[in-house]
N, C-alpha and C positions, 0 to 999 in steps of 0.2 A: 530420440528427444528426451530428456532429461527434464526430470520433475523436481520441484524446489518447493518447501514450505516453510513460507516467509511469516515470521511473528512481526507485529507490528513494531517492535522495538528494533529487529533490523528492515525494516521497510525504507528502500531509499527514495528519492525524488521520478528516478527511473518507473518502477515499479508503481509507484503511486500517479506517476500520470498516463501509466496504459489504464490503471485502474476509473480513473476519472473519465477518462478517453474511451472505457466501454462499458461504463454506467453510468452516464451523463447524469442520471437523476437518478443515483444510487439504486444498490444492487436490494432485490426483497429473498422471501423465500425458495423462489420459484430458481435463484441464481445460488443458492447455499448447496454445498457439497460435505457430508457428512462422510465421515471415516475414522477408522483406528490407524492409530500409531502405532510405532514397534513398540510402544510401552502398553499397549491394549488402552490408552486415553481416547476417547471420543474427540474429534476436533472436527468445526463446524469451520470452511474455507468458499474460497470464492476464486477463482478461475481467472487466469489472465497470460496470454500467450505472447511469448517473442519466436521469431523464427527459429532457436534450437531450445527453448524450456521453457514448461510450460510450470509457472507460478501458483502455489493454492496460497492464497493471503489468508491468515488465519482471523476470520471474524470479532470485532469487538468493536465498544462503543468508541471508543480513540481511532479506531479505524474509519468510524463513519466521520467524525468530525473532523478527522483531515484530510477526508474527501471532500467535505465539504468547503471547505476552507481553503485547498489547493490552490495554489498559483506558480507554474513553473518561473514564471519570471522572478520568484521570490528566492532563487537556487541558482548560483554559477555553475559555468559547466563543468571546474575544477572539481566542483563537490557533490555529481550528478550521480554519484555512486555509491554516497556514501548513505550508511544509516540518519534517517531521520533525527532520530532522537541524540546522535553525537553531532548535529549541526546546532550552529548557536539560535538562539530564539529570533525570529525578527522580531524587529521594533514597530512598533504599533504607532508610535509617535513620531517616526520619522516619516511613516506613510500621511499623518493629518497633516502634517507640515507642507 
């Protein structure tokens, strides 16, 4: 099984709804995994498995809020791959309409 760690800048719609899907009410400290990188950096992650790789999502405040804020229906499944942050914003005002 092959390990991956994901910055939140490549976090795709994939990864961020196992993440939702297994911290329904977000993750605290009890679920933070602490380690070094090949560059000796501390990095503080958070666990999320597919059947062949298992994801450490690297912790931060952008990461909680779009846990928070997730919605897979807001993601075609064209683009169920891709980095979050290279999908376009959605519209906020198409959803009050």
């Amino acid at each position: 099984m092959k390990r991956v760690i994901v910055d939140y800048k490549k976090l795709t719609p994939e990864i961020l709804s196992l993440l939702v899907e297994k911290y329904p009410d977000g993750y605290d400290d009890k679920h933070i995994i602490v380690f070094k990188n090949a560059k000796n950096e501390t990095i503080e992650a958070v666990e999320v498995n597919t059947e062949d790789t298992i994801y450490l999502v690297k912790v931060s405040s952008s990461l909680v809020n779009s846990m928070a804020n997730f919605d897979l229906e807001d993601y075609s499944e064209s683009n169920y791959n891709e980095p979050i942050s290279e999908l376009p914003e959605k519209n906020l005002e198409e959803d009050e309409a």
